[in-house]
N, C-alpha and C positions, 0 to 999 in steps of 0.2 A: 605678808604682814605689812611691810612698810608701803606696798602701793594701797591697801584696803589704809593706812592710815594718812597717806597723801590723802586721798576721796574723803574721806572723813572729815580734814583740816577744808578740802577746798569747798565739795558741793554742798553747800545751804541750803539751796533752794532745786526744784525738779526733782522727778524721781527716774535714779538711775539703779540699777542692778547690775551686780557684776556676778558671772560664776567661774569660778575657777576651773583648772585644769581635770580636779579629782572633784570636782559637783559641789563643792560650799559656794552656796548664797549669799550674800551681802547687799544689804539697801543701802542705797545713800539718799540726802534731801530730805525733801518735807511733804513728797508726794502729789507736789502739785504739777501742773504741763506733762507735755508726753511720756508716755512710759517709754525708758529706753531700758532692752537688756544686752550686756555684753556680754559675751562668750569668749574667754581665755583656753586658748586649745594647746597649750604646752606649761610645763612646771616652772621655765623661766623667763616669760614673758612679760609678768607680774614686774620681777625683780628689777629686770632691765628699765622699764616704763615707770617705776618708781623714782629711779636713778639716774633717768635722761628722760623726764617725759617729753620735752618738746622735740626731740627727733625721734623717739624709739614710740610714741602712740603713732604718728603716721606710718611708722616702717611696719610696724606691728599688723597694720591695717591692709597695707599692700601686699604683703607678705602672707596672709592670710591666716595669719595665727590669734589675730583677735576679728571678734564677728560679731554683726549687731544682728539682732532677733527681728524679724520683720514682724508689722508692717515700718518701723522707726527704721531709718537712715543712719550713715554716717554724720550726714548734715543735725541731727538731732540730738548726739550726742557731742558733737564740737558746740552747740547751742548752749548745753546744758554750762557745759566745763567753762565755753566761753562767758557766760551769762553772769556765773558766779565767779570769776576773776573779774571781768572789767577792765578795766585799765589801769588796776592796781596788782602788784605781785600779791598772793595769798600769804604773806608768813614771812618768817628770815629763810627760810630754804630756798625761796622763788628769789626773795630779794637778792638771797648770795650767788643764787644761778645767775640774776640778770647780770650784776654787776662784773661777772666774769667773761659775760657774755660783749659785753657794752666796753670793756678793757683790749679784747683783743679783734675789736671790727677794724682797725684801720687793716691788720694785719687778713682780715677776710676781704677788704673791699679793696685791696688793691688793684686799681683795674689799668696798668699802662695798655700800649694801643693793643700790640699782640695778643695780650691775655684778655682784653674786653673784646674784641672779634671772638677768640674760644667764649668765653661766656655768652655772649650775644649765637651764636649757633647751637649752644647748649639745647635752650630752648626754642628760638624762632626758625632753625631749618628744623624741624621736623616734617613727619609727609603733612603735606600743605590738606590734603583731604580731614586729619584731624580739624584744625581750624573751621573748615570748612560746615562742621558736621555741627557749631553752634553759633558761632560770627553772625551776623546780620551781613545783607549782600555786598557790602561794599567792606568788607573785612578788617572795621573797626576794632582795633583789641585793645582797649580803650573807656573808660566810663563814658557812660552815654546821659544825658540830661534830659530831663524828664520834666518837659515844661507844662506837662498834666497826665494825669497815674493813669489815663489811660492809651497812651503812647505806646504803640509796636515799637519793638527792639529799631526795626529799621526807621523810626519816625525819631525816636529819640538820640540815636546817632547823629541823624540830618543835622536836627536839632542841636546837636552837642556840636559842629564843626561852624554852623551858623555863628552860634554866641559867640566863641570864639574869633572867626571872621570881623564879626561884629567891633570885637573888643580891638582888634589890631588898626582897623579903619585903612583897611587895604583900596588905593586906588587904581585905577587901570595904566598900566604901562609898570610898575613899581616889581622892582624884585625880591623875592621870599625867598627864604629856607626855611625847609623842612629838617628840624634837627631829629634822625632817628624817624623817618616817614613811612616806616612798618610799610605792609603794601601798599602805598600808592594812594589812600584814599582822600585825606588832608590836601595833601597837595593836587590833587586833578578836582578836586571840591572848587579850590580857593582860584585855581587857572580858571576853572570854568564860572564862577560867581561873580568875580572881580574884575577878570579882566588882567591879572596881575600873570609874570613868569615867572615861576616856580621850579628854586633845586630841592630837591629830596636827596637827601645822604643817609645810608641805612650798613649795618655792618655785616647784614646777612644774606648770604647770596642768594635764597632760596625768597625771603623777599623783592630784592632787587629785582632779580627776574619778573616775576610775575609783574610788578609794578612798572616796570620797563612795556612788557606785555600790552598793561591796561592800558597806557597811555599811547601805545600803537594804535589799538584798537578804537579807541575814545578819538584819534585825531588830534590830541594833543601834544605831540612829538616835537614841534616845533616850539611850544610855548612850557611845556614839563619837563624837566632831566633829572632823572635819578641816576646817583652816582653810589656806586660800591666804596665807599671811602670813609674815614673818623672826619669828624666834623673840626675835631682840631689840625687837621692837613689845610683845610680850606685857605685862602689866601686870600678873597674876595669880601667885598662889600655890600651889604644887602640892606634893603631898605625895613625890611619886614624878619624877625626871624620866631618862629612859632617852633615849639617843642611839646609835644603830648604822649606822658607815658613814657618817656626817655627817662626824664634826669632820675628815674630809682633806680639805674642803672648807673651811675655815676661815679656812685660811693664814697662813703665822707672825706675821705684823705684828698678828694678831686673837685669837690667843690667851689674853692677858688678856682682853680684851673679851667672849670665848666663857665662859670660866669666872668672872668676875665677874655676868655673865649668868645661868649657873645657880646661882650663889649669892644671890641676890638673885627669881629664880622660886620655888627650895625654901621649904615652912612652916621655924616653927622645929626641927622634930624630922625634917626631910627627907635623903630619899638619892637621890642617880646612879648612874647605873651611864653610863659611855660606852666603846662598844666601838669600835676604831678598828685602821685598818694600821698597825702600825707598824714602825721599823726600831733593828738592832740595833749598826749601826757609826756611831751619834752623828750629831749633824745632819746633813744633806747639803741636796741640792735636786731638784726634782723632774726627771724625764727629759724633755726637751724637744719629743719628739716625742710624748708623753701628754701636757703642757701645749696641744699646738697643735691636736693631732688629739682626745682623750680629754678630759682633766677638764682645761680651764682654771681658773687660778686654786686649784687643789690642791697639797697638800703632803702628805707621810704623813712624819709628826713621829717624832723619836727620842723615848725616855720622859723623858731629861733635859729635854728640851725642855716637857713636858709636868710633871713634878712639879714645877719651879721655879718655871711659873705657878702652879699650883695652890695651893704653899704663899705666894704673896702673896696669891692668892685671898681666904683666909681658910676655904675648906674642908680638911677633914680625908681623906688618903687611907686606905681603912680595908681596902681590900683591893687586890691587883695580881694578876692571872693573865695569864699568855700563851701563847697558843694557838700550837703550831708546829706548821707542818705541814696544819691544817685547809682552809685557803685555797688551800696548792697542788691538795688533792685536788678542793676545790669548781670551782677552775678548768679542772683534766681532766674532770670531769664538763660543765660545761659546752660547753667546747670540744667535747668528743666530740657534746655534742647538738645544737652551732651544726655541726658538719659533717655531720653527717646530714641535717640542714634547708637544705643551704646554698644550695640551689639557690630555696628558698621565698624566703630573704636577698636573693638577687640579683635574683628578680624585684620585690620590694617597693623594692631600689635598686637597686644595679647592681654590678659585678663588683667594680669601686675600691671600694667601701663594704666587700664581703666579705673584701676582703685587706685593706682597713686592719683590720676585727676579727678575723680570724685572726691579724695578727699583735699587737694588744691583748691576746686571750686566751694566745695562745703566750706572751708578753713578762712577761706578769703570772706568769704557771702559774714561769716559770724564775728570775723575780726570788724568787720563795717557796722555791723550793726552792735556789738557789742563792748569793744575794745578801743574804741574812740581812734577808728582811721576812718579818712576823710579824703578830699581829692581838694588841693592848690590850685589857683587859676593867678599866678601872679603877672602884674602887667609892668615893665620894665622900660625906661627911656635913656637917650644921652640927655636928652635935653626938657628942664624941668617946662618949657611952656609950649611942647610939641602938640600937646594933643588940646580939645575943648577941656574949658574949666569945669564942668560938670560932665556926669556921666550919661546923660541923655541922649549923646550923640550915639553910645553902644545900644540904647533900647529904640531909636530911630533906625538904624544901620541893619538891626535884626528884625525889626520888621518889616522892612523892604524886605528883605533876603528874603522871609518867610511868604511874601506876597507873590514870589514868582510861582505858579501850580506848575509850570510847562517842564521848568526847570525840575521844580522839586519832584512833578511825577518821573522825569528820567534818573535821577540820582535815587530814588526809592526802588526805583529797577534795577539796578545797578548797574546801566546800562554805560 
């Protein structure tokens, strides 16, 4: 009763079907977009997902006591629910969940060094074969940019480490860090582009390795180091520091601490660039069922949330882009290649594994397009007259970049 009257308070619009455990039907919507029907396969599945929907619909899902009717997806019904929420709570029920939820995140994102290493292997040492099975070759896990809709996954990565590049005005001899440099790709990009010598700091062993690997094999050994280490141990001075897909792991109570950090890494005439999710309806907290099952210990920060530290910081923000749009598409691609593979998925773990990421990819892909998340590219300096007065020097910088073919066919290979 109370979950058929949630569905009732939220879905508007789409047509969704739910059947209970004993065969009563229920429509929700206006009938319009995909039909999706649910299947409720136990007496308290209802109750539960009334009373905790935002962790007990994915569990439910996993767990395999709710089922969608093919030919509709999971992805079709987080469409629906996401569609008709928005990026507003539905009601004082959603409102009083949030606010309970948004009360005790400092208390969930506590992340000192110990326990952000456990979080950070949570999910990044898994068997490296998952990753594998929907990544683009150079193991980008990451939004990718999409500088024309018809961009292969592996085009629009390039393309997303270019801008980037672009935006930092990296020159040859100059030292980077990679804050959080996932395998290796960023950083043997920007060695091999620029010219520049590049630390990669990552907390996950199972990354580290491989990315130590790449840079064996690529001949970059001498000019790339990836270290196993928290980027707050570092002691050095870097001219350059770039972070992508890191700081939502940070977590609000760390945010000074994150940007007082790279204020004190950069020389005196230094720039960031950190690219990050982020959203566009003001603080909130993070989804409870990504918390438990996905990224413990994450948050994806509102931008207020983000300049305010910043200007205590004592850095300069000297540019802001936001990419809309780019992350859902990264996510359809992926999803599309995690179902093609899925049955690879299942036998490396097992069924539960593959629906819990079917429905991480589905949930993420609807949050982007529905729910007002977005992807940060903010550009950060010590010093207010460090870079050109205009931004022209980043769409000059990236089009060189993009002019190299010799280069770009070997990074497209992932060689």
């Amino acid at each position: 009763m109370f979950f058929s009257m949630l569905l009732s308070h939220v879905v508007h619009r789409g047509s969704l079907t739910v059947i209970s455990a004993n065969g009563r039907r229920r429509e929700f919507g206006d009938g319009t977009g995909t039909p999706v029907t649910v299947r409720l396969h136990d007496k308290t599945v209802a109750h539960e997902m009334a009373f905790n929907p935002y962790l007990k619909l994915g569990e439910a899902y996993m767990d395999g006591r709710m089922t969608i009717d093919p030919p509709a997806t999971i992805y079709d019904l987080l469409n629906v629910l996401t569609g008709n929420l928005g990026t507003k709570f539905a009601g004082p029920a959603f409102e009083l969940y949030g606010a309970l939820r948004r009360a005790k995140r400092r208390i969930d994102q506590h992340n000192p060094v110990g326990k952000a290493q456990k979080n950070v292997a949570h999910h990044y040492d898994l068997d490296g074969g998952i990753y594998d099975l929907f990544l683009d070759k150079d193991k980008q896990y990451s939004c990718a940019y999409f500088q024309r809709p018809d961009m292969t996954l592996e085009e629009a990565q390039l393309a997303k480490k270019r801008h980037i590049a672009a935006k930092l005005r990296i020159e040859p001899g100059m030292r980077v860090l990679d804050i959080g440099c996932g395998w290796g790709g960023m950083a043997l990009t920007l060695a091999e582009e620029t010219g520049a010598d590049v630390v990669g700091v990552t907390l996950s062993k199972e990354q580290h390795k491989v990315a130590t690997r790449r840079a064996e094999e690529r001949g970059l050994s001498g000019q790339v180091e990836f270290r196993l280490q928290d980027y707050r141990s570092l002691k050095e001075n870097f001219d350059r520091v770039v972070s992508v897909g890191m700081f939502e792991h940070v977590g609000v109570g760390h945010f000074r601490e994150y940007f007082d950090g790279v204020m004190k890494l950069l020389s005196h005439d230094g720039v960031a660039l950190i690219h990050t999710i982020g959203r566009l309806d003001g603080p909130g907290s993070t989804n409870p069922w990504i918390a438990k099952y996905i990224f413990p210990g994450g948050y994806i920060p509102a931008l207020s949330e983000m300049s305010g530290t910043v200007e205590r910081s004592g850095l300069f923000m000297t540019d802001i882009e936001i990419l809309r749009l780019h992350y859902a598409e990264t996510l359809r691609e992926w999803r599309r290649r995690f179902m093609e593979k899925r049955d690879t998925a299942a036998r490396i773990y097992d069924e539960r594994f593959c629906r819990m990421w079917e429905f991480y990819l589905a949930g993420s892909e609807t949050s982007f397009r529905n729910e007002g998340m977005v992807v940060f590219q903010m550009q950060l300096a010590k010093q207010i007259a460090t870079l050109p007065l205009t931004r022209d020097y980043m769409v000059e910088d990236e089009r060189q970049l993009n002019a190299e073919p010799q280069a770009q066919r070997r990074l497209l290979a992932g060689d």
